[in-house]
C-alpha positions, 0 to 999 in steps of 0.5 A, spaced: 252 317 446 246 318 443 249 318 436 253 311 438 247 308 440 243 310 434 250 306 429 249 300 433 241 299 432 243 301 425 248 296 424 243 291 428 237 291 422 241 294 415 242 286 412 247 288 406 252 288 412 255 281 411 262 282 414 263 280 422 262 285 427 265 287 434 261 292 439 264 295 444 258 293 450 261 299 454 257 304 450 250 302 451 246 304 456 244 297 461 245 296 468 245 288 466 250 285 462 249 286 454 249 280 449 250 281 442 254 275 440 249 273 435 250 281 432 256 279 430 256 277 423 250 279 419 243 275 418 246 270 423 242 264 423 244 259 428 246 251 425 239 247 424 233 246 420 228 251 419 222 252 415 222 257 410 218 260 404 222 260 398 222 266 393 225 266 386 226 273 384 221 276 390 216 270 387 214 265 392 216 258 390 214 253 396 215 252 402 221 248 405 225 246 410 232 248 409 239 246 413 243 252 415 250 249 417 256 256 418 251 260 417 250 258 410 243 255 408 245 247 404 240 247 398 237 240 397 237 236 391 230 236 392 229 244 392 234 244 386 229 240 383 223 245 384 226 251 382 223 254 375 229 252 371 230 251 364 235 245 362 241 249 361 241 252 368 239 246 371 245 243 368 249 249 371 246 249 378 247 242 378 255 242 378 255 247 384 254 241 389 258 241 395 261 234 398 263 238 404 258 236 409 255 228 408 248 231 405 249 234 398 248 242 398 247 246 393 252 252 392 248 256 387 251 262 389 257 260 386 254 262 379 255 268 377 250 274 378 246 269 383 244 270 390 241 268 396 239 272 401 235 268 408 232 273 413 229 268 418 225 273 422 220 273 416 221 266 415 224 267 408 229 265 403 230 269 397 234 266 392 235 271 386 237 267 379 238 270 372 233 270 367 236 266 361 236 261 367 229 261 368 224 256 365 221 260 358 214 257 359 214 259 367 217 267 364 210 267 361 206 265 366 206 258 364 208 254 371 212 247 370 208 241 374 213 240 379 211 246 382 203 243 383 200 243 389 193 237 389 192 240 396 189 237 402 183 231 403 176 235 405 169 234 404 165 240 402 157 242 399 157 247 393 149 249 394 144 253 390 137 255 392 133 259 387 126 262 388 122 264 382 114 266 382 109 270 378 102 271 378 099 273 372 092 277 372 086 273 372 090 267 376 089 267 383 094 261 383 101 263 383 106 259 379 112 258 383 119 255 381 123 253 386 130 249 384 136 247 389 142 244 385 149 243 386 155 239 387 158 234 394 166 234 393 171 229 397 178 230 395 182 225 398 190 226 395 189 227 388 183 223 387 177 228 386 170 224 387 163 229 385 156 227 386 152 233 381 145 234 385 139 238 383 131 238 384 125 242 383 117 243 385 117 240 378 121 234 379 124 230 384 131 231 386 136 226 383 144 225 382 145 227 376 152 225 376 156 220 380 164 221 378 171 221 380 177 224 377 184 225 378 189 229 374 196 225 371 202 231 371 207 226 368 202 226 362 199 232 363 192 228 363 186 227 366 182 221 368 175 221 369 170 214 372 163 215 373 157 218 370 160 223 366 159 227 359 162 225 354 167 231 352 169 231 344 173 236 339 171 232 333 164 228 335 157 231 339 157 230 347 153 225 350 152 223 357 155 216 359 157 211 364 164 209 364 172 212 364 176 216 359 183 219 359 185 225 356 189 230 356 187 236 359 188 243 356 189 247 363 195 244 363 197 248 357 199 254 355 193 259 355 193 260 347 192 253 347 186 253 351 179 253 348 173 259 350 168 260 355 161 259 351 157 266 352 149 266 354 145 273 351 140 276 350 134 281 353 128 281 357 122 285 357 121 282 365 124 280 371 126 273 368 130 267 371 134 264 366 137 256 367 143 254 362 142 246 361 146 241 358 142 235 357 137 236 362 142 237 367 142 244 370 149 248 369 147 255 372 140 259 375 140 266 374 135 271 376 136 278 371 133 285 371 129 287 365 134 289 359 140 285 357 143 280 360 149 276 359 152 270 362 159 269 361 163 265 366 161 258 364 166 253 364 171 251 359 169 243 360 162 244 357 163 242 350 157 241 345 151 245 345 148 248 351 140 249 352 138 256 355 130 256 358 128 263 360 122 264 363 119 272 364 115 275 370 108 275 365 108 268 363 112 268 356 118 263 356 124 263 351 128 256 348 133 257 345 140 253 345 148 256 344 155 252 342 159 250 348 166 250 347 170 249 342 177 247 341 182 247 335 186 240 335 193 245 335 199 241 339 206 244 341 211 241 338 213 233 339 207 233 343 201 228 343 194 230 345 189 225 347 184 221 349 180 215 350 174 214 352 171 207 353 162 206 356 155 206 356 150 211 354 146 213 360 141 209 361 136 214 364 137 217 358 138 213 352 133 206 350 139 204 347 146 202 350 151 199 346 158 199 348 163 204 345 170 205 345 173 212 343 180 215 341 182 221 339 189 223 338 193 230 335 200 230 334 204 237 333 209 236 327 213 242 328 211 249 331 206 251 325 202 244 323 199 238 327 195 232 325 189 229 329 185 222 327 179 220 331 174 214 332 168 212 335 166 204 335 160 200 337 157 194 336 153 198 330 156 204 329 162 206 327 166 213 326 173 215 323 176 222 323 183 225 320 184 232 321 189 238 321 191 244 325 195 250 322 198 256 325 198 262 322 202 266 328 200 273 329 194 271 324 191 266 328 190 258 327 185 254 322 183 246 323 180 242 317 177 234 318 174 230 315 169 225 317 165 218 315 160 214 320 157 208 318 151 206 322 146 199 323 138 201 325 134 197 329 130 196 323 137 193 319 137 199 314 144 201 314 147 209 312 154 211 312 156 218 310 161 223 310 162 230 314 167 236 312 169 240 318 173 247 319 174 251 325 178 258 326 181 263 331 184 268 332 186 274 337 189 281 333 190 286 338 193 290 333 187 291 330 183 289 336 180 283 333 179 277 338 175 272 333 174 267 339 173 261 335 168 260 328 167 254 324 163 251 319 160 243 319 157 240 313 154 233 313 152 229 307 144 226 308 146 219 310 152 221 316 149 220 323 152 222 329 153 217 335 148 221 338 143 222 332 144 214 332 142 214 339 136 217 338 133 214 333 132 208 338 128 213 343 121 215 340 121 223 341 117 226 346 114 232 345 113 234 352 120 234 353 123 240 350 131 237 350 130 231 345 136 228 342 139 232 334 136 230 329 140 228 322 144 235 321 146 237 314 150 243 316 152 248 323 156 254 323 157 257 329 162 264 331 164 268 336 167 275 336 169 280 340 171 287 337 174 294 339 173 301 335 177 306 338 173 305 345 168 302 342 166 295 343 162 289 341 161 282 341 157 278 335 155 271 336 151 267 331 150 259 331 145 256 325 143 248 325 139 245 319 137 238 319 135 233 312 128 232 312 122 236 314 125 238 321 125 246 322 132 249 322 135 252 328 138 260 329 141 265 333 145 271 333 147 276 339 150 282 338 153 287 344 156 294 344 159 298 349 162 306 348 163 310 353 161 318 352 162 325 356 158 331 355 159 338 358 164 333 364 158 329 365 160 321 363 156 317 360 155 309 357 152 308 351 150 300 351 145 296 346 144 289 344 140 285 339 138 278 338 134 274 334 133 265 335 128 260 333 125 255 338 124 250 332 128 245 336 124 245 342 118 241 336 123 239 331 118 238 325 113 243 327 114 251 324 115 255 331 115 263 331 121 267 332 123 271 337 128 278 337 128 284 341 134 289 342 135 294 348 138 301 347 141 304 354 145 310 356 147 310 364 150 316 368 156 313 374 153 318 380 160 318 384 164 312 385 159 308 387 152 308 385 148 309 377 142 312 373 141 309 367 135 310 363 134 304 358 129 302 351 127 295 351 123 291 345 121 283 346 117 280 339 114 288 338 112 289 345 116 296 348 118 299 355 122 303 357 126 303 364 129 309 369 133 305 374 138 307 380 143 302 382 148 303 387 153 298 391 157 299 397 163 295 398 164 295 405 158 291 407 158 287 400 151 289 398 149 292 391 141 294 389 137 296 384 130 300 383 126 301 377 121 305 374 119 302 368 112 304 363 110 299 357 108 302 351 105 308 354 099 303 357 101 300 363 107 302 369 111 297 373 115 297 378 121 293 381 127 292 385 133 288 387 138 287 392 144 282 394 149 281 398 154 277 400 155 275 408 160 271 411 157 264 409 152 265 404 150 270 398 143 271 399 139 275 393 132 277 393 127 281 388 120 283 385 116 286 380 110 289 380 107 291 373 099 295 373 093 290 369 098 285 368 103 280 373 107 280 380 112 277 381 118 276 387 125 272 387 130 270 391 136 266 392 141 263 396 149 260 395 155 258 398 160 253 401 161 249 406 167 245 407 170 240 413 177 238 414 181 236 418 183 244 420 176 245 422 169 247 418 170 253 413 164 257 408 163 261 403 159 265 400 162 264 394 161 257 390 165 258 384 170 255 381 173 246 381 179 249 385 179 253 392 184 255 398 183 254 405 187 260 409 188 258 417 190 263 421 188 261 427 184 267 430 177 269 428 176 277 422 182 276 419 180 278 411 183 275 405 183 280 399 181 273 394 175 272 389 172 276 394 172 279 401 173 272 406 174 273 413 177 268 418 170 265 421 170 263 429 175 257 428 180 262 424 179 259 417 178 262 411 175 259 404 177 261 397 174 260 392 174 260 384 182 258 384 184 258 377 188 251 376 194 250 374 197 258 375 199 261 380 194 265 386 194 272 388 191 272 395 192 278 399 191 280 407 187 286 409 192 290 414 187 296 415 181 292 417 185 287 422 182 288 428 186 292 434 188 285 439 190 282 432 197 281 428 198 277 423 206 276 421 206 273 414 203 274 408 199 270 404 203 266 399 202 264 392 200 256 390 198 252 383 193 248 385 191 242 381 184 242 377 179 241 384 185 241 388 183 244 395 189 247 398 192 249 404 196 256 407 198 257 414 199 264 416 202 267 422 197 271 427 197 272 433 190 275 438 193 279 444 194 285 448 201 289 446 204 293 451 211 295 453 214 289 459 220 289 464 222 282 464 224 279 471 229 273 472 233 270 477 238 270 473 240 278 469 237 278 463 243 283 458 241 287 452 240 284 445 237 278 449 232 274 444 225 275 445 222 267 442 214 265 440 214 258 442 207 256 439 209 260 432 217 258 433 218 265 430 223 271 434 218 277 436 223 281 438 229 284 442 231 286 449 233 292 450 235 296 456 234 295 464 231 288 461 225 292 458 221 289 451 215 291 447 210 284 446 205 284 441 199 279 441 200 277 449 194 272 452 193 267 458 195 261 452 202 265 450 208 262 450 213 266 451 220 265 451 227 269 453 233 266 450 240 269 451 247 265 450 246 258 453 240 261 459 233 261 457 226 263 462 219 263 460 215 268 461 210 267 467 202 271 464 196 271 468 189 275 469 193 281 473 198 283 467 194 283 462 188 287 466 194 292 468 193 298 466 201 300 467 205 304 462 210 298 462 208 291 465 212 287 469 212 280 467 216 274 472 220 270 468 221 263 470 228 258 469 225 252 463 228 247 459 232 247 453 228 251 447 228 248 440 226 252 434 
């Protein structure tokens, strides 16, 4: 008997079983009657509509509501049309429509070797396709726009607070540096409306920038209004007021896309670096002694980047790096563009005509495209041609050339020519990732738009961001380099101007190697660096600066480190014994050090961070004998409301981000980082790379023992500042073992039925016994058999019964509707 009941159980839950079934009730073991009708035939799913997650080739796709009619799943125009198909398999998957029932079905499954397999307890459909029919770009990684998601309307706040002070020896007056900056979001569709922030001790609070946005799939653009920079791959930024289409590279292939700048160097001191772009403040970071290197900025900052580092001891160091640069290289047939039309910023510039910008790159075939750019003016005018060749596995080179003609407020005139090339190129085979180089001359009468602009303005030596002078040549590269397990990465970036204006420099070089001696591990790092301030004071001789750091650090388990470590700024030496350490439980890491300063004087300082559930906090000081003190701290986050309720981070990184709803509070989402839904059962992702796919998992071990949580976390593609939404299936609640009873007999094989969640949860088993899961006084529960239905009746008794099986009245209802 035993043996038999185990075969009927088997043939219950063993899906690769789709032929028909009869049982012979008589074998099972019930004192009621035995309902096994819906057991019959295989992954049986009654007529009707039910909301399904799509999976293509065990990838989720969307989220659908699918008809079932005889057991069969009718797939919609619409669903066809969303899956990753190339052209010759949506020609073939479009001939299978059916006619049978008056709305149109797709049998797909009619192709050879594809495949459709529901399983309505998981709430899912898995539809298995061929990959010569499968989209070329979406088998790389490359997602089709049909499958974007520009989420849900919601305001949030991206803060950051950062406290920074120091007192030097002989002062009694501390100097203090307390900086707030970040950015007010509201999504509302597809539209993208952002206030950048920021203030000081040192100055009063402003909105540096009011814009909207919104991205053009059809095109593959996006269209910026508002106070913005003004973004170029040929000319130099500017900040502006005024609207501008273009195509945006996230949308591309990841080949086709430009670099990340990369900010580095070394520090005698604790020190807090701030990276501006025209005044305006992209990013505040508080550093350890030693070398640093900052290198998640974002693509969009275009043009030359101004770094502010300020040390503990009072020594403060400008210095500037080139922000990203893209080569004009179009795919094929393809157009890339963009059209900018405005004013300068008047808080900015003395001087504000309008303007009107395009530019415009034509892809001829896989290896050769054509650009062509101009920028006009009512006194200014500016024309481009250009080209862009790919070299394949050798990497990609543009050229251009570039004339300007310009009228002063004096009524002089100057016209000149600039020349342009840029290269890039990744050969891993030699482990060569040259992220861009290039190379700009420019002849002594050619002004960029924004070298016109500035001779307007009278410069003011008390501001250290003052507009370019005329600029004779530029050259900048970055490169990234491996020998063996050996790595390094070099940048250099030169200016030099006509006239009597100093020239401006900067190199950067990082290397890394791992080493084991008698079993013991050890990393080997060393940085050195050289840069002139002479922008800061462009026609005055400014000394330069150079340091280099020499370290070696000692992994002590897997979670804590000693490293001992050599610094040099501008000939002044220490040397540094620290002990850091991390644990990933809470979220926390810290750091202490022991620090002496050629041999003349000893310091001491420490750091730790950690991150809670609504905000990162850092705090930190140094102490150094005969010379400063100096402490530190910060604050950043998230807060977003919607109409799901109030989310928040730690985090606050990254345009796009997904709000995760589960309905019950300490469920955590392996993301970007470690979030746990808060009181309202929401979590907030942050850091959401648009335009590909989301990889977002559920912590199973961590969940607390009166929850469940029934569905995974899918994947989206979010449009860039899109605010997405998942929800998730869980449940808070005891489980126990329950004796269900009913006016009516309830059989064997009767189905156990969540009304809230419209989901399954189970099966009756024998002597009407069931095992529920996440039960509370709000459940609603149902029991379904044949044509008859009861509910579940829960109250405060049964759930602080201490009984091995419960009994649970189940009351007679209407009709339940899945």
């Amino acid at each position: 008997m035993r043996c038999l009941l185990t075969g009927v159980i088997l043939a219950l839950f063993i899906p690769s079983l789709s032929f028909a079934t009869n049982f012979n009730n008589y074998f099972i073991r019930s004192e009621n009657n035995v309902d096994l009708s819906k057991f019959s035939k295989a992954n049986f799913i009654e007529d009707g509509q039910y909301q399904l997650n799509v999976y293509i080739n065990s990838e989720f796709l969307t989220t659908e509501r699918i008809l079932f009619n005889n057991n069969e799943p009718c797939l919609s125009e619409s669903l066809l049309a969303s899956l990753p198909l190339s052209n010759k398999g949506y020609e073939v998957y479009k001939k299978t429509v059916s006619s049978a029932t008056n709305t149109a079905c797709y049998e797909i499954d009619q192709v050879s070797y594809t495949k459709i397999s529901p399983n309505l307890g998981k709430t899912r459909i898995d539809i298995a396709i061929p990959q010569k029919y499968i989209a070329k770009e979406y088998k790389y990684g490359f997602v089709p726009d049909r499958l974007w998601d520009d989420g849900i309307s919601a305001l949030y706040l991206d803060y950051d607070i950062n406290y920074f002070s120091s007192q030097q020896q002989g002062i009694s007056d501390w100097s203090n540096d307390l900086s707030t900056y970040g950015t007010i979001g509201l999504n509302s569709g597809a539209y993208r409306f952002r206030a950048n922030y920021q203030m000081s001790n040192n100055y009063s609070g402003e909105l540096t920038s009011l814009y909207g946005y919104t991205p053009l799939r059809k095109i593959k653009s996006k269209l910026t209004f508002g106070n913005t920079q003004y973004g170029s791959d040929i000319y130099d930024s500017f900040r502006m007021t005024g609207i501008r289409l273009q195509s945006d590279d996230q949308m591309l292939p990841s080949n086709l896309r430009g670099y990340s700048p990369i900010v580095s160097g070394t520090v005698s001191t604790n020190a807090v670096i701030t990276i501006r772009q025209q005044g305006d403040i992209l990013r505040v970071v508080n550093v350890n002694a030693g070398p640093y290197l900052i290198d998640d900025l974002s693509q969009a900052h275009k043009g030359t980047l101004d770094v502010e580092v300020k040390q503990a001891d009072g020594k403060v160091l400008h210095y500037q790096v080139n922000g990203a640069d893209v080569l004009y290289l179009t795919r094929p047939q393809h157009l890339r563009y963009s059209v900018s039309a405005g004013v300068p910023r008047s808080d900015t510039y003395d001087y504000k005509p309008a303007f009107f910008s395009t530019e415009a790159a034509y892809g001829l075939n896989n290896y050769l495209s054509v650009f062509s750019a101009t920028l006009l003016s009512k006194n200014y005018q500016s024309y481009t041609l250009g080209t862009g060749v790919n070299f394949n596995a050798f990497g990609a080179a543009s050229v251009d050339v570039t004339s300007a003609k310009a009228k002063f407020s004096d009524h002089n005139t100057a016209s000149g020519m600039s020349y342009g090339i840029t290269y890039n190129t990744t050969l891993t085979s030699l482990g060569l990732g040259l992220r861009v180089a290039g190379y700009r001359f420019s002849q002594e009468q050619y002004y960029e738009f924004e070298e016109y602009l500035g001779t307007y303005k009278k410069i003011n030596f008390s501001n250290p961001y003052v507009p370019n002078s005329n600029r004779k040549d530029k050259k900048h590269i970055a490169l990234t380099q491996r020998f063996g397990s050996t790595s390094a990465y070099i940048s250099f970036t030169s200016n030099k101007y006509w006239g009597e204006r100093s020239k401006s420099s900067r190199y950067d070089i990082n290397i890394s190697h791992p080493l084991k001696i008698n079993d013991i591990d050890l990393y080997l790092t060393a940085n050195v660096y050289r840069s002139s301030e002479s922008y800061l004071n462009p026609y005055s001789s400014v000394g330069d600066d150079q340091g280099w750091s020499l370290g070696v650090s000692i992994p002590i388990g897997t979670s804590h480190t000693v490293s001992v470590q050599t610094n040099s700024r501008s000939n002044d030496y220490s040397q540094t014994l620290a002990y850091s350490g991390h644990d990933k439980e809470e979220g926390s890491n810290y750091r202490i050090a022991y620090d002496v300063y050629e041999g003349e004087s000893n310091g001491v300082s420490g750091n730790y961070n950690r991150d809670l559930s609504a905000v990162s906090t850092s705090f930190g000081g140094s102490y150094k004998t005969n010379s400063y003190r100096q402490i530190n701290g910060n604050m950043s986050g998230t807060a977003l409301l919607s109409e799901h309720g109030l989310a928040y981070s730690a985090l606050n990184t990254g345009a796009s981000r997904i709000l995760i709803d589960s309905g019950v509070p300490d469920v955590t989402i392996y993301g970007s980082n470690h979030e746990k839904t808060n009181v309202f059962g929401l979590a907030l992702v942050n850091g959401v790379t648009p335009y590909q796919k989301s990889h977002n998992t559920i912590d199973f071990k961590s969940l607390p023992e009166d929850i469940e949580v029934l569905s995974s976390i899918q994947s989206m593609v979010l449009t860039e500042g899109a605010i997405g939404y998942q929800k998730i299936t869980a449940r808070k609640g005891q489980n126990f073992l329950a004796l269900f009873n009913s006016e009516q007999s309830i059989p064997f094989g009767a189905i156990v039925f969540d009304e809230e969640l419209k989901q399954e949860i189970g099966i009756v088993g024998q002597n009407s016994t069931a095992y529920v899961v996440g039960i509370n006084i709000d459940s609603k529960i149902s029991v379904l058999w044949e044509e008859n239905h009861c509910q579940l009746a829960i109250n405060e008794s049964i759930l602080n019964s201490d009984e091995v099986v419960r009994s649970i009245n189940c009351i007679k209802t209407s009709v339940i509707k899945k």
